[in-house]
PyMOL CGO cylinders between C-alpha atoms (Angstrom):
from pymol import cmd
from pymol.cgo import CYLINDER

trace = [
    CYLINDER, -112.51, 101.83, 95.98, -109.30, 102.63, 94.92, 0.3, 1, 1, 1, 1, 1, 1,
    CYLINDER, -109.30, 102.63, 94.92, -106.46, 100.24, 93.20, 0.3, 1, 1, 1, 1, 1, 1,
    CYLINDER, -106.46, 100.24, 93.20, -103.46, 99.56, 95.41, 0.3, 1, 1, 1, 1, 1, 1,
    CYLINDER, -103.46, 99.56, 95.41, -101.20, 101.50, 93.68, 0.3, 1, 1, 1, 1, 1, 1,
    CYLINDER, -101.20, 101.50, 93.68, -98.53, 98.77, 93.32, 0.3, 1, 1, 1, 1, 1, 1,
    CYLINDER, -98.53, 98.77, 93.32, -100.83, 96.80, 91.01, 0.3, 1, 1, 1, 1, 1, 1,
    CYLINDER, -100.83, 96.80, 91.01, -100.22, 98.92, 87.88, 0.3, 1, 1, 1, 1, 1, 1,
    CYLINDER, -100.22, 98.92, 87.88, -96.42, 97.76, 88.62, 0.3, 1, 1, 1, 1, 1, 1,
    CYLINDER, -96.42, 97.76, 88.62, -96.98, 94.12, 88.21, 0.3, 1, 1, 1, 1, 1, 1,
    CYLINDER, -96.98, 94.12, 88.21, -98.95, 93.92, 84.77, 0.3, 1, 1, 1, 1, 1, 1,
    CYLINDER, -98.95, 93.92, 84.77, -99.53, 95.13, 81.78, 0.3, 1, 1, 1, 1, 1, 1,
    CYLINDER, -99.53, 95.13, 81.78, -103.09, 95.95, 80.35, 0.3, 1, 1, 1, 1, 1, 1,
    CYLINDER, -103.09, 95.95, 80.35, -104.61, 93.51, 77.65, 0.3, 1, 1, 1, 1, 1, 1,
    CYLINDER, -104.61, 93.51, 77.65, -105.02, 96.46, 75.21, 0.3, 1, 1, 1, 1, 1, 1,
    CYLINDER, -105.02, 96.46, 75.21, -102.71, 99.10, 76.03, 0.3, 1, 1, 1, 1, 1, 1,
    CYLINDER, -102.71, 99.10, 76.03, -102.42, 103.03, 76.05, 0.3, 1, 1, 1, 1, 1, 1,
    CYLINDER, -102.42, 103.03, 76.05, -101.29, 102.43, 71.84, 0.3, 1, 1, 1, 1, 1, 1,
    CYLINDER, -101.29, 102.43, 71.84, -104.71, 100.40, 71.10, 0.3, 1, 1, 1, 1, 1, 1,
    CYLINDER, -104.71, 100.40, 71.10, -107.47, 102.12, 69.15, 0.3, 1, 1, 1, 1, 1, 1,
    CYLINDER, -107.47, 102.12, 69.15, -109.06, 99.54, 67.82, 0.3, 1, 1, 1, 1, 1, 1,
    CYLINDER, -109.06, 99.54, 67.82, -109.12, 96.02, 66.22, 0.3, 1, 1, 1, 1, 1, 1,
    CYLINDER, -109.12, 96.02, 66.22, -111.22, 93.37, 63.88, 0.3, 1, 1, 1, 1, 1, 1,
    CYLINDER, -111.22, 93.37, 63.88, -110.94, 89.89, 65.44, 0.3, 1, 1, 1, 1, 1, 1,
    CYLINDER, -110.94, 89.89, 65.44, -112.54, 87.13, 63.15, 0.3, 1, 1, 1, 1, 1, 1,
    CYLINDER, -112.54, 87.13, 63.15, -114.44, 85.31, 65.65, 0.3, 1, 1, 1, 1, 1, 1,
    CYLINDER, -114.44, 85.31, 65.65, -116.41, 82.09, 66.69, 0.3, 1, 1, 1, 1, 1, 1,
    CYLINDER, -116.41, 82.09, 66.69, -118.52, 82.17, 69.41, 0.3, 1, 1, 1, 1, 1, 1,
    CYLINDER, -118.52, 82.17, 69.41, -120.04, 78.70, 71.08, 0.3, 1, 1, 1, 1, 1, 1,
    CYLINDER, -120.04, 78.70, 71.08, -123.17, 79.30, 73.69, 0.3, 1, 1, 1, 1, 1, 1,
    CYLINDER, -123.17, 79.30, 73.69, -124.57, 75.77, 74.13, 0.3, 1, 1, 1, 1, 1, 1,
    CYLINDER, -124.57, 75.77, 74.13, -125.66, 74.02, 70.69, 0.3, 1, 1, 1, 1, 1, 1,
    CYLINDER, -125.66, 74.02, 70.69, -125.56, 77.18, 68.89, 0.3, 1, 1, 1, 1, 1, 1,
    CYLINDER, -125.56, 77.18, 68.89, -122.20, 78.48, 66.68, 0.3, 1, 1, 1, 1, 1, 1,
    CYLINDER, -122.20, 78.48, 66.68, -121.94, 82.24, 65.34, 0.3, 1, 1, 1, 1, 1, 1,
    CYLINDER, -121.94, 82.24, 65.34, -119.31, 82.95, 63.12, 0.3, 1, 1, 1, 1, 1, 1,
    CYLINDER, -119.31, 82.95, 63.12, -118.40, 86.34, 62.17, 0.3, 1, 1, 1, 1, 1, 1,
    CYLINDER, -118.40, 86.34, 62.17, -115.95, 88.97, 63.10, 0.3, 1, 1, 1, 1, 1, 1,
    CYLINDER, -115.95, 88.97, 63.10, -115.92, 91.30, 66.41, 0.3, 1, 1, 1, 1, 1, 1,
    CYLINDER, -115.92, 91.30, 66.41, -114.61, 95.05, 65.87, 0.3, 1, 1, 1, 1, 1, 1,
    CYLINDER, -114.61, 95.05, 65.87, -113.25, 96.46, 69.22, 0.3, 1, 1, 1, 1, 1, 1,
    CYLINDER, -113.25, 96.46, 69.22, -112.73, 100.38, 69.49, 0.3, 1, 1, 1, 1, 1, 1,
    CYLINDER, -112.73, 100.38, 69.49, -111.58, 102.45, 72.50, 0.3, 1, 1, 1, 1, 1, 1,
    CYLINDER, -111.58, 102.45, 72.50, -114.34, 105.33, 72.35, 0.3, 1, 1, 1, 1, 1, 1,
    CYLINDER, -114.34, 105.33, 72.35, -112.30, 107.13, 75.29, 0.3, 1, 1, 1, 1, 1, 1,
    CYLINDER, -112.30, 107.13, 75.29, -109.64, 106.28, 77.99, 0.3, 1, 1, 1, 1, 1, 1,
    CYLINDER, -109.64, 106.28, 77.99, -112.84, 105.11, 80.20, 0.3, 1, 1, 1, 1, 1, 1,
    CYLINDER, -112.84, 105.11, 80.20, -114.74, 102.86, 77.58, 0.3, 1, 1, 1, 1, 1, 1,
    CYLINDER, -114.74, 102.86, 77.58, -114.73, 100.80, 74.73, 0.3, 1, 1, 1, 1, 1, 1,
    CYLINDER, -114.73, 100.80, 74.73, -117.25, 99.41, 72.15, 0.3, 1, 1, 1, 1, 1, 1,
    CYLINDER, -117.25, 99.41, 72.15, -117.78, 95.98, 70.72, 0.3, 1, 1, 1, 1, 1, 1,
    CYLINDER, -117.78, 95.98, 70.72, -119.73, 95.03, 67.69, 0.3, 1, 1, 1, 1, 1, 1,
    CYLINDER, -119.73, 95.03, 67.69, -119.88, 91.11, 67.13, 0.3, 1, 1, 1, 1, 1, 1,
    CYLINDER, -119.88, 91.11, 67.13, -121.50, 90.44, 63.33, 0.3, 1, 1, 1, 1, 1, 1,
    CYLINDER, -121.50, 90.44, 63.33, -121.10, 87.56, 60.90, 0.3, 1, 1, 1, 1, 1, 1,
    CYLINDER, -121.10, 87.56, 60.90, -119.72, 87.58, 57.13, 0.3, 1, 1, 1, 1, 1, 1,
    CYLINDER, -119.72, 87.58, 57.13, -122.68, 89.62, 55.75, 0.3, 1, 1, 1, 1, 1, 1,
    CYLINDER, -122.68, 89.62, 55.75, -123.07, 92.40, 57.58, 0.3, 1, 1, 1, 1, 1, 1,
    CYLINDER, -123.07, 92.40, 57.58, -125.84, 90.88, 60.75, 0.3, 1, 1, 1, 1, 1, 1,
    CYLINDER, -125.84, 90.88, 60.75, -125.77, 92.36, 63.93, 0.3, 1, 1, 1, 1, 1, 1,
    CYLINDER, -125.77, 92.36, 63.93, -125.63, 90.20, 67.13, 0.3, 1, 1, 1, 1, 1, 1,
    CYLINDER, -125.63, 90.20, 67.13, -124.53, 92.85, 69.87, 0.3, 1, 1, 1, 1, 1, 1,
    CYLINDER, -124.53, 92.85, 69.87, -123.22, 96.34, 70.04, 0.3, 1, 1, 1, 1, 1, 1,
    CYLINDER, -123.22, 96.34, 70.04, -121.98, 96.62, 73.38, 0.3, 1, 1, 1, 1, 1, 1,
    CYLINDER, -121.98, 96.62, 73.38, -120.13, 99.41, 75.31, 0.3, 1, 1, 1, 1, 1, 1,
    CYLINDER, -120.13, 99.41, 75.31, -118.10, 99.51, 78.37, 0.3, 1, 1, 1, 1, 1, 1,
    CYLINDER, -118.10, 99.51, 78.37, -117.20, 102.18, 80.81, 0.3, 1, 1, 1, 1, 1, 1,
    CYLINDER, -117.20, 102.18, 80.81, -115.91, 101.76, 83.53, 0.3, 1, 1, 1, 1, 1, 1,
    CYLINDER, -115.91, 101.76, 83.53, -118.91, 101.63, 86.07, 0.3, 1, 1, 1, 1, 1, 1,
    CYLINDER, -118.91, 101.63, 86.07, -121.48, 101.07, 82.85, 0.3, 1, 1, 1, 1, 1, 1,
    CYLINDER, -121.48, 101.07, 82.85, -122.26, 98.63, 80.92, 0.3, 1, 1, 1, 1, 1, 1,
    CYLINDER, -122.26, 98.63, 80.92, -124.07, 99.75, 77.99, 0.3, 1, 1, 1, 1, 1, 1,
    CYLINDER, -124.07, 99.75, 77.99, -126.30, 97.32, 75.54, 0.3, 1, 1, 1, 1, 1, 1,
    CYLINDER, -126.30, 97.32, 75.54, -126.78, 99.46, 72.22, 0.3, 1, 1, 1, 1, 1, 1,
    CYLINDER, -126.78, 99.46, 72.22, -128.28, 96.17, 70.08, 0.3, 1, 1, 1, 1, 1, 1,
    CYLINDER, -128.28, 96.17, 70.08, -128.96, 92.95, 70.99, 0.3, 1, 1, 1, 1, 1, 1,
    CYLINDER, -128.96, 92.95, 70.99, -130.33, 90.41, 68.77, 0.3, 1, 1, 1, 1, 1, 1,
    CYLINDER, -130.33, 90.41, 68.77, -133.34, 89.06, 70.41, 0.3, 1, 1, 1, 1, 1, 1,
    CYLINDER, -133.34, 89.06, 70.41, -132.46, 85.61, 70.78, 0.3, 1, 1, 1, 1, 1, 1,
    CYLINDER, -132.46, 85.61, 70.78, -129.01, 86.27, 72.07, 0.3, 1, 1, 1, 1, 1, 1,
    CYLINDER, -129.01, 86.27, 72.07, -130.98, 89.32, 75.17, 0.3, 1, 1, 1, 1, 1, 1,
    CYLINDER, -130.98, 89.32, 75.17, -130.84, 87.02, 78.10, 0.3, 1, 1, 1, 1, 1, 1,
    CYLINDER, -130.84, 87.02, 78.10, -129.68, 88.93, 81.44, 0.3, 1, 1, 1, 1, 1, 1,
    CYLINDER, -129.68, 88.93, 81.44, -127.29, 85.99, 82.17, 0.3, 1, 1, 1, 1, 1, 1,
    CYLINDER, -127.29, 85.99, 82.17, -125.46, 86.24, 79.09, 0.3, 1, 1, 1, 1, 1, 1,
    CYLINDER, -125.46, 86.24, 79.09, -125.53, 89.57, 79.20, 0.3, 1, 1, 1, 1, 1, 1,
    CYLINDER, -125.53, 89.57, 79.20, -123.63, 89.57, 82.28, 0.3, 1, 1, 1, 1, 1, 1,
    CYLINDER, -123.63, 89.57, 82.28, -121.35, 86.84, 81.70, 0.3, 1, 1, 1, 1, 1, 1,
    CYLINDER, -121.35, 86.84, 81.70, -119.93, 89.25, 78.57, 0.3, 1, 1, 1, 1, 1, 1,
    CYLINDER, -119.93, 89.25, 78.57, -119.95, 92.06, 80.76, 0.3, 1, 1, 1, 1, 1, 1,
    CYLINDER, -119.95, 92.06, 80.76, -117.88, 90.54, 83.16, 0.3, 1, 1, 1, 1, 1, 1,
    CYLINDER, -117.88, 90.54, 83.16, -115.53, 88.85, 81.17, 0.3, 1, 1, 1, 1, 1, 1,
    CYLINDER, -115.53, 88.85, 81.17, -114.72, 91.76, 78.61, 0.3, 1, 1, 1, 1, 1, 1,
    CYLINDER, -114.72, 91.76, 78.61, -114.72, 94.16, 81.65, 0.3, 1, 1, 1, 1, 1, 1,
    CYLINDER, -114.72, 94.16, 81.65, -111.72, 91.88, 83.21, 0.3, 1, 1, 1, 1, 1, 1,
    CYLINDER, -111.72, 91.88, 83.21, -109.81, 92.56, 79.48, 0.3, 1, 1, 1, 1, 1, 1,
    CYLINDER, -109.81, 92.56, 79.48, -110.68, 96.48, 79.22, 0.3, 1, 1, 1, 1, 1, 1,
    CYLINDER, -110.68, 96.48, 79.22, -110.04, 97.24, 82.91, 0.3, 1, 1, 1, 1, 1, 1,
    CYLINDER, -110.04, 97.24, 82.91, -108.11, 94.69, 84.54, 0.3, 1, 1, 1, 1, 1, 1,
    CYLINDER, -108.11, 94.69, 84.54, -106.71, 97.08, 87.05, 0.3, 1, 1, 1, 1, 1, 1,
    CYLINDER, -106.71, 97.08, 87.05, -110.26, 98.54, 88.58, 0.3, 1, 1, 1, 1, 1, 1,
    CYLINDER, -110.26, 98.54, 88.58, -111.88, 97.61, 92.20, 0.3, 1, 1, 1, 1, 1, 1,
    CYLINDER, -111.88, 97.61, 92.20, -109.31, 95.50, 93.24, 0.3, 1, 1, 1, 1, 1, 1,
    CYLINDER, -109.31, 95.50, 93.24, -109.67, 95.35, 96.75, 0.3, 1, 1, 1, 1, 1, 1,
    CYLINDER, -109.67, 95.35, 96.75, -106.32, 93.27, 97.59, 0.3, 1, 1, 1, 1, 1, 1,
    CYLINDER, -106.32, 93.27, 97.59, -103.62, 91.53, 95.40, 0.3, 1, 1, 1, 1, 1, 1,
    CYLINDER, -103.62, 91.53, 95.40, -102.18, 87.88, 96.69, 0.3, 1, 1, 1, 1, 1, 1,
    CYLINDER, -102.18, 87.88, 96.69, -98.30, 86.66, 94.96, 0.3, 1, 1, 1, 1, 1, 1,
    CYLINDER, -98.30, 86.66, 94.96, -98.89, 82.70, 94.62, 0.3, 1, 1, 1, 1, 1, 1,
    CYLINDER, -98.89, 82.70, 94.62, -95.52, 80.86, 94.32, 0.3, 1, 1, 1, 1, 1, 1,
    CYLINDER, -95.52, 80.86, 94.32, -95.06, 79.39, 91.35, 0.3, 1, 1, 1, 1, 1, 1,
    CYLINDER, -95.06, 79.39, 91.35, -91.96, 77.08, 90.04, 0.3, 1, 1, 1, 1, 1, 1,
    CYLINDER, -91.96, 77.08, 90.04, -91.73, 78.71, 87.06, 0.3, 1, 1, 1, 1, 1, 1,
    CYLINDER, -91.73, 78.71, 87.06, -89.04, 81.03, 86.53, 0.3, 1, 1, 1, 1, 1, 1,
    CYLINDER, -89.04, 81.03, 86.53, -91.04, 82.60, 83.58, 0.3, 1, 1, 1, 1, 1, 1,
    CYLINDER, -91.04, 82.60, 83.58, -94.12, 83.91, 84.80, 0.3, 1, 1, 1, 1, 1, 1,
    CYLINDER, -94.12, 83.91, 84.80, -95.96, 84.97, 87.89, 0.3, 1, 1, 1, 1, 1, 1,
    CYLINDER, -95.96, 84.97, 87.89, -99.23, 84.47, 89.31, 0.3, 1, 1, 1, 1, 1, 1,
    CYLINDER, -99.23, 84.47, 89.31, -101.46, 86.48, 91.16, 0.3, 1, 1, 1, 1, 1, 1,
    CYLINDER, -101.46, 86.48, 91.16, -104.43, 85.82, 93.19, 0.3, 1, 1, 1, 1, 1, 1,
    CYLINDER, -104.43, 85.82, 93.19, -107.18, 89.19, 92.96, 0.3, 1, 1, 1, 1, 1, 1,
    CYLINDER, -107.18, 89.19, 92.96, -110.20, 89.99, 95.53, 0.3, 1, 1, 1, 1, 1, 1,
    CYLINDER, -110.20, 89.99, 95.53, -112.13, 92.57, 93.30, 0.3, 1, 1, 1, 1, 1, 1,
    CYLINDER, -112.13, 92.57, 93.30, -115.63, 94.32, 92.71, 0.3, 1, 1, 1, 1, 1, 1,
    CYLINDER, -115.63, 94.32, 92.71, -116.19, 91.56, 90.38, 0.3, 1, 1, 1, 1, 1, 1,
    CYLINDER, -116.19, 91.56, 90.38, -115.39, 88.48, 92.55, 0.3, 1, 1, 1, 1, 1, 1,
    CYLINDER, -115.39, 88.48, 92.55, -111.71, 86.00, 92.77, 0.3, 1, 1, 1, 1, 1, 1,
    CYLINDER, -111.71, 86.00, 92.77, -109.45, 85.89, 89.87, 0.3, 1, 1, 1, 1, 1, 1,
    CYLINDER, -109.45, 85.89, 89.87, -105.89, 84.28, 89.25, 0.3, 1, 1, 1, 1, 1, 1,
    CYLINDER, -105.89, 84.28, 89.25, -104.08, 86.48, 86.52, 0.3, 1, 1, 1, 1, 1, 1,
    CYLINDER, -104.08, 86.48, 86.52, -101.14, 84.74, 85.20, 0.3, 1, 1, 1, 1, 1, 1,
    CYLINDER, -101.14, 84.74, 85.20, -98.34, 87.15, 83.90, 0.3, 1, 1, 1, 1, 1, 1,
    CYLINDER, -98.34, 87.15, 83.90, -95.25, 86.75, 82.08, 0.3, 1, 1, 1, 1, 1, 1,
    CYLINDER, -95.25, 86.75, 82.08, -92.40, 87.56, 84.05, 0.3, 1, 1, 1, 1, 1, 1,
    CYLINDER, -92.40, 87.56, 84.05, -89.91, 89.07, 81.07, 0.3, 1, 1, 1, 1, 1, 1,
    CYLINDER, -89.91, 89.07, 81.07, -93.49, 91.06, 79.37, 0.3, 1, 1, 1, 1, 1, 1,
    CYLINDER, -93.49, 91.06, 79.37, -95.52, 91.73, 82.07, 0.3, 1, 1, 1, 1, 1, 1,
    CYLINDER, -95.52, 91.73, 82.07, -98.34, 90.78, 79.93, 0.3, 1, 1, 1, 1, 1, 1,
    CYLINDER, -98.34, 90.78, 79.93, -101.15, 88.88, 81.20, 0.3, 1, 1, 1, 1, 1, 1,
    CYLINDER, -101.15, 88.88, 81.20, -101.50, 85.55, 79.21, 0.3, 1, 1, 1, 1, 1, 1,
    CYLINDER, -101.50, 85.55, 79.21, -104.24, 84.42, 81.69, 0.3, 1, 1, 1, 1, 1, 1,
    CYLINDER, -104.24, 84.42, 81.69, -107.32, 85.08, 84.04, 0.3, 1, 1, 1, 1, 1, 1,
    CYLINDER, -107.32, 85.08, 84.04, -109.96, 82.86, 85.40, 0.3, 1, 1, 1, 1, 1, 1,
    CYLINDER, -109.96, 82.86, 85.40, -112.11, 83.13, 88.09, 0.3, 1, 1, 1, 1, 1, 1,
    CYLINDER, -112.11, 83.13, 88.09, -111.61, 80.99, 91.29, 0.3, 1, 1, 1, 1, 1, 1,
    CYLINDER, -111.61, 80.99, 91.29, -114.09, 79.23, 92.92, 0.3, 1, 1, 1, 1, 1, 1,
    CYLINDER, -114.09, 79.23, 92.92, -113.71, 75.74, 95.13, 0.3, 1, 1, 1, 1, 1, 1,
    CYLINDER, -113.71, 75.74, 95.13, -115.28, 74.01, 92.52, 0.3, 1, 1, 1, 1, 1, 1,
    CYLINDER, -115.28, 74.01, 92.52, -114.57, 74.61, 88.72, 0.3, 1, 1, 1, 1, 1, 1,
    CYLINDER, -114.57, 74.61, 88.72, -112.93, 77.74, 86.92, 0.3, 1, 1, 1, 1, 1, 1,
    CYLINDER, -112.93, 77.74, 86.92, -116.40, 79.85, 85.57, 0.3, 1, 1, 1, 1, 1, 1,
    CYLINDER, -116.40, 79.85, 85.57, -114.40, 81.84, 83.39, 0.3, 1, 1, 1, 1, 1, 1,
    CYLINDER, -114.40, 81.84, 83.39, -111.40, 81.07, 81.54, 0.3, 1, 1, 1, 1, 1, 1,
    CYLINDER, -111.40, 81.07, 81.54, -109.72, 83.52, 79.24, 0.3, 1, 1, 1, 1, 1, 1,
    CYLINDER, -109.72, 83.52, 79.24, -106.59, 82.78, 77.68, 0.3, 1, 1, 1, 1, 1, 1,
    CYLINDER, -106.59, 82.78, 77.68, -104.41, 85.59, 76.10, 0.3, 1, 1, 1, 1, 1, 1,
    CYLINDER, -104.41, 85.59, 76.10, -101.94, 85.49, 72.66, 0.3, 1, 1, 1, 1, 1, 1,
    CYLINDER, -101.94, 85.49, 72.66, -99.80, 88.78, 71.87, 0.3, 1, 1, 1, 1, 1, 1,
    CYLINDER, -99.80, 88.78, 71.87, -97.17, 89.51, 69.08, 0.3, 1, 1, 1, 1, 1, 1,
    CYLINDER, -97.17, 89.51, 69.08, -95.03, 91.99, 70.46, 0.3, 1, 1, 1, 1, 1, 1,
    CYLINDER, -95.03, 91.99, 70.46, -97.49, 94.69, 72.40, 0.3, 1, 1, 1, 1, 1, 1,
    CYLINDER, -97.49, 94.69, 72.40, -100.35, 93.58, 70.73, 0.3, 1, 1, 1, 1, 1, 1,
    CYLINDER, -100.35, 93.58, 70.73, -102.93, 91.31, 71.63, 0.3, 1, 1, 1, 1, 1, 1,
    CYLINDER, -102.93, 91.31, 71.63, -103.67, 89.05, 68.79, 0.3, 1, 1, 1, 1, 1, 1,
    CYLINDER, -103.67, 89.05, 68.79, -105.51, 86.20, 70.15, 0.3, 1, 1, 1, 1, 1, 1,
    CYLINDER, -105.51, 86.20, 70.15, -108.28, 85.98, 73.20, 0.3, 1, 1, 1, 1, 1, 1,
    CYLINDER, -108.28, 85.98, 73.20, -110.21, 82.89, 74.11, 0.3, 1, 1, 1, 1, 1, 1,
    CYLINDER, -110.21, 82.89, 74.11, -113.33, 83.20, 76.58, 0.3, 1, 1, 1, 1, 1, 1,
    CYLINDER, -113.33, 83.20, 76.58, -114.96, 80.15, 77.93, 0.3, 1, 1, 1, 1, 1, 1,
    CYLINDER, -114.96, 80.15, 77.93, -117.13, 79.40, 80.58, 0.3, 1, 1, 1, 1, 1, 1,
    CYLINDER, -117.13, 79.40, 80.58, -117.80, 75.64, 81.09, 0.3, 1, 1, 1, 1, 1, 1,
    CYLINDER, -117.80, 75.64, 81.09, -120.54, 75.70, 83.24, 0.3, 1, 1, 1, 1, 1, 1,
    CYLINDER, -120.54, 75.70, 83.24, -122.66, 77.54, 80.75, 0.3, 1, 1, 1, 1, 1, 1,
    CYLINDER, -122.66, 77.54, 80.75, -121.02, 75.65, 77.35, 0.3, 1, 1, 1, 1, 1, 1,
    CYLINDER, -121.02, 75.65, 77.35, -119.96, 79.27, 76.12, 0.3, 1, 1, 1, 1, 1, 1,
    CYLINDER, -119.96, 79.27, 76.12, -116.78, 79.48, 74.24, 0.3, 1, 1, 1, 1, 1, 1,
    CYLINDER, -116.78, 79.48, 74.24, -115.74, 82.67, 72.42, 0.3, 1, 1, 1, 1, 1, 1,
    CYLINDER, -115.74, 82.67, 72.42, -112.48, 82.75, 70.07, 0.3, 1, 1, 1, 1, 1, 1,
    CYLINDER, -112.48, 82.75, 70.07, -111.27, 85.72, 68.69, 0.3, 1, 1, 1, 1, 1, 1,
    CYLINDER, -111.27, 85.72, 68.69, -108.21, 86.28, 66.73, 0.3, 1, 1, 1, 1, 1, 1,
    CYLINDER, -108.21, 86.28, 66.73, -106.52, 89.66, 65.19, 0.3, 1, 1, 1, 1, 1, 1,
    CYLINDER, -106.52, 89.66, 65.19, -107.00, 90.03, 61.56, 0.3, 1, 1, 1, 1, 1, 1,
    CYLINDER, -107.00, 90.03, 61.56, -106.26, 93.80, 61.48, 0.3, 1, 1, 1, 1, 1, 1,
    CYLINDER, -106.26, 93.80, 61.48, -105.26, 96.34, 64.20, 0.3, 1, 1, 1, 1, 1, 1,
]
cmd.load_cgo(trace, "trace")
């Protein structure tokens, strides 16, 4: 399905036309369990990107790749190969790559605050709420929407174009994944 095409108008994309790549030094939370390491994001194309997540010496825990109708699971280290979490990442960094694909229909939610707008989004990938900054038009943050709790929160930090800070969780699950820009 096509996006409406006055979707592009409203928002920015998380990592924009300028982005090549980018080493986030990272923790990442999934139940009792805590990874540290660093994540190295690079656009292989206009269509897809590529994530490696390893820690401080070198150990691989995924090599992921995204297209846009793909999802692509080079390496995963065995413990971490469960489907669920497999497509909990692929949703949630599919949301940050392509934030503007298989919406189906785009909802303004009033807001009182002068400074940024909200949006609700029917898409492919279920019900989001993208908050935006009004004077940017950067996205600062999506979650899904359900009647009951918020499955996927991901909260966005930028210095000037570029996004220097992301922060995944999803409660239900005890998954929490913080990333932050150590070199573009």
């Amino acid at each position: 399905m096509n996006t409406p095409p006055d979707t592009i108008k409203q928002w920015k994309p998380v990592f924009d036309t300028s982005f090549q790549k980018g080493l986030f030094r990272t923790t990442m939370d999934i139940g009792k369990n805590h990874l540290t390491g660093f994540i190295f994001i690079k656009k292989v194309s206009d269509t897809s990107y590529r994530i490696l997540f390893s820690n401080e010496i070198g150990m691989k825990f995924f090599d992921l790749e995204f297209r846009e109708g793909e999802f692509i699971v080079h390496y995963c280290f065995p413990s971490m190969d469960r489907k669920s979490l497999m497509k909990l990442l692929d949703s949630d960094f599919r949301i940050l790559f392509f934030p503007n694909l298989g919406i189906k229909k785009i909802s303004r939610v009033k807001t009182e605050k002068e400074n940024e707008k909200i949006f609700t989004i029917n898409s492919e990938q279920g019900k989001w709420r993208y908050e935006v900054l009004t004077s940017s038009g950067k996205i600062f943050f999506i979650g899904t929407i359900s009647r009951f709790i918020s499955k996927a929160r991901i909260k966005l930090d930028y210095s000037g174009d570029i996004t220097t800070g992301i922060d995944i969780s999803n409660p239900m699950i005890n998954l929490s994944i913080i990333m932050n820009l150590i070199s573009p």
